[in-house]
Structure formats: structure tokens, C-alpha cells
C-alpha positions in Angstrom: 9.6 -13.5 9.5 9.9 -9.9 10.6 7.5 -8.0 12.8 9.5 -4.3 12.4 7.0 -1.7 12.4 8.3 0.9 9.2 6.5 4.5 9.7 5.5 5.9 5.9 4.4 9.5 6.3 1.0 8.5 8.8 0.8 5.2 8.0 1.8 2.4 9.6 3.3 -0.8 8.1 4.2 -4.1 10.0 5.5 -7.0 7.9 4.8 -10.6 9.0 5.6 -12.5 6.1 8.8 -10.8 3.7 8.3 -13.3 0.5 10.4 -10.9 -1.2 13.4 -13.0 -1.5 11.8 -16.5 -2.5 9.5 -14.6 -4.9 6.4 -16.4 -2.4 3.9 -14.1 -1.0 4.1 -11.4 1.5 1.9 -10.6 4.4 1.5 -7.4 6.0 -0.4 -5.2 8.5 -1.5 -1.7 7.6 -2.4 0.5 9.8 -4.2 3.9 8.4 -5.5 7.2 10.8 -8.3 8.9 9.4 -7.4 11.5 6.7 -3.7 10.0 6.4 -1.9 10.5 2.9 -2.2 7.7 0.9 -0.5 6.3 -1.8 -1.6 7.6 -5.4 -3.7 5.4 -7.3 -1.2 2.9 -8.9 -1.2 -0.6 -10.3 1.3 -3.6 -10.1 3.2 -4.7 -13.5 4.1 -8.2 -11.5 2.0 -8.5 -8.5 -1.5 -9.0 -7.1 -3.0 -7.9 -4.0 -5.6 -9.0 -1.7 -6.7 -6.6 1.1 -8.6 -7.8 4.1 -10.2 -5.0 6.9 -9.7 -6.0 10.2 -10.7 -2.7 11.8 -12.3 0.2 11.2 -13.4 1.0 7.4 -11.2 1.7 4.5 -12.6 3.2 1.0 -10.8 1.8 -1.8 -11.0 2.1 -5.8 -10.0 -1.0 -8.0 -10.7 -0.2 -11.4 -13.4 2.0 -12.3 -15.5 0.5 -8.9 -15.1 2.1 -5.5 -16.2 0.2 -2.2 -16.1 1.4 1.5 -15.0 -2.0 3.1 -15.6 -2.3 6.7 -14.2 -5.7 9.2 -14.3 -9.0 7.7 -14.7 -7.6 4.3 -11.9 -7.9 1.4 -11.3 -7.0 -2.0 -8.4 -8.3 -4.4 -6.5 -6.2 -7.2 -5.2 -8.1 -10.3 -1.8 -7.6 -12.2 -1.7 -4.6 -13.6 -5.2 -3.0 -12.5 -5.1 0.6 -11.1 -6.0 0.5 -7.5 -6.2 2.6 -4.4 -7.2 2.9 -0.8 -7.9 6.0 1.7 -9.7 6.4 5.5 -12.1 9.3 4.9 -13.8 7.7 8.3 -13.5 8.7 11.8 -11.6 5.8 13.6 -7.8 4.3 12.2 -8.9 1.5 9.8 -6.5 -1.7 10.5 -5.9 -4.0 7.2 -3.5 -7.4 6.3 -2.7 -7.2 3.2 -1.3 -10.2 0.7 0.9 -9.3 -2.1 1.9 -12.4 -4.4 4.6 -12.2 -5.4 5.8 -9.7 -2.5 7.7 -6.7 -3.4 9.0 -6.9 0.3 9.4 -4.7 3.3 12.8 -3.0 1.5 10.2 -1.4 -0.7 8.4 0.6 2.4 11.5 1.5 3.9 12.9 3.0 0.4 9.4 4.9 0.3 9.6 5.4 3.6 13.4 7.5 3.6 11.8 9.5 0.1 8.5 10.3 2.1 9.9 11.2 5.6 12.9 13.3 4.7 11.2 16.1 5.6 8.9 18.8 3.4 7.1 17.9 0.2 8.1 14.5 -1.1 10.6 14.6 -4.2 8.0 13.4 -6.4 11.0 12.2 -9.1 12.6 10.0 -6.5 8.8 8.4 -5.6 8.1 7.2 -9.3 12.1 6.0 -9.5 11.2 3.6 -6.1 8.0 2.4 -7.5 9.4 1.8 -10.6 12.2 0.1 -9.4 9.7 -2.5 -8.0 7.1 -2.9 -10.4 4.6 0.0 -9.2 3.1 2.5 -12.1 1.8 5.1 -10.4 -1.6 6.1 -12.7 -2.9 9.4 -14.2 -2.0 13.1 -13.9 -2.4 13.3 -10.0 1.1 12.0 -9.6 2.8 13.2 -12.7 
């Protein structure tokens, strides 16, 4: 178990469960200020994802459905199904999330040294990280 809190861009990221390694699943807290850059709208080729608020309200897209999820609400992405999440609110939103199987903390620090090197993010090296662990980032936004 690791509790290392890894900084990507504004968000926040505190894993409490790495399954990464045993191919089990992986536990984390999010943490997201209002307005934050998010990740693009992307799906999992070999994982699903269950997100649970715990505070504040997040707004996120799975599919074709959008819900603005506030504490003690959840919503869970299948394989493969595009998915997103942003805080358009006024307070941080706080979230656990569970991936099965994890992709593991190493994946939010290798976003984390593409993201906060400074300036725009090298968009190249972003789709090369996700790729490398099963994320397909969706559409022209991130293209």
C-alpha cells in the first residue's frame, strides 16, 4: 500500500491500493479544484472503472450520458467505453476511484513528468503514455 500523493497538472492523486503488479484492483483518491484540466475523454482497452464522490460534485460523461454526481453517488465505466470527468462547480470535488485491473500509480507519475514539464503538454508523448497502458484517448479533441 502506498499513500504518495503524485501532483498531475491541478489534480491531485493519492494511491491506497497499487494492484498494478498482481494485476488485482487499484484504489485511489482524486482530488479535483474547480475548473482543473482534466483528462480528455478516453476509454480503457483492459480496464473498468468505478468512481465514487466523496465530496463536492463532479460532472462526468460515460458514453453518450452525462451526470453531475454529487457525495455518496457513483457511476462505473466498462472496458472499452469512452468516459470523462470535470468540476465545473464551485468547491474541489474529492473522489475514490477503483480500477480493475489497475494500471497503477507508475501510470500518474509518467503523465505526471509529460504534464508538469512545464508549457503546453507534448501532446505526442501523452497518447505514447496512455497507450502504453491501455488508454485510447477518444475523438478530435486530443488528436
Amino acid at each position: 500500500m502506498s499513500s504518495a500523493e503524485i501532483q498531475v497538472g491541478q489534480l491531485c492523486i493519492r494511491y491506497l491500493v497499487d494492484g498494478s503488479q498482481s494485476a488485482s484492483i487499484g484504489v485511489f483518491e482524486l482530488i479535483v479544484p474547480p475548473g482543473s484540466n482534466v483528462p480528455p475523454p478516453h476509454s480503457h482497452a483492459n480496464n473498468e472503472e468505478c468512481l465514487y464522490v466523496l465530496e463536492g460534485a463532479l460532472r462526468c460523461m460515460v458514453g453518450t450520458e452525462t451526470h453531475d454526481l454529487t457525495s455518496g453517488q457513483s457511476i462505473g465505466t466498462p472496458k472499452g467505453v469512452v468516459h470523462a470527468f470535470s468540476n465545473p462547480f464551485e468547491h474541489a470535488a474529492r473522489a475514490l476511484v477503483v480500477l480493475s485491473p489497475d494500471i497503477g500509480a507508475q501510470y500518474f507519475k509518467d503523465i505526471a513528468a509529460v504534464i508538469n514539464a512545464g508549457g503546453p503538454p507534448d501532446k505526442a508523448q501523452l497518447i505514447a503514455t496512455m497507450a502504453n497502458y491501455g488508454l485510447i484517448p477518444a475523438g478530435p479533441t486530443f488528436s
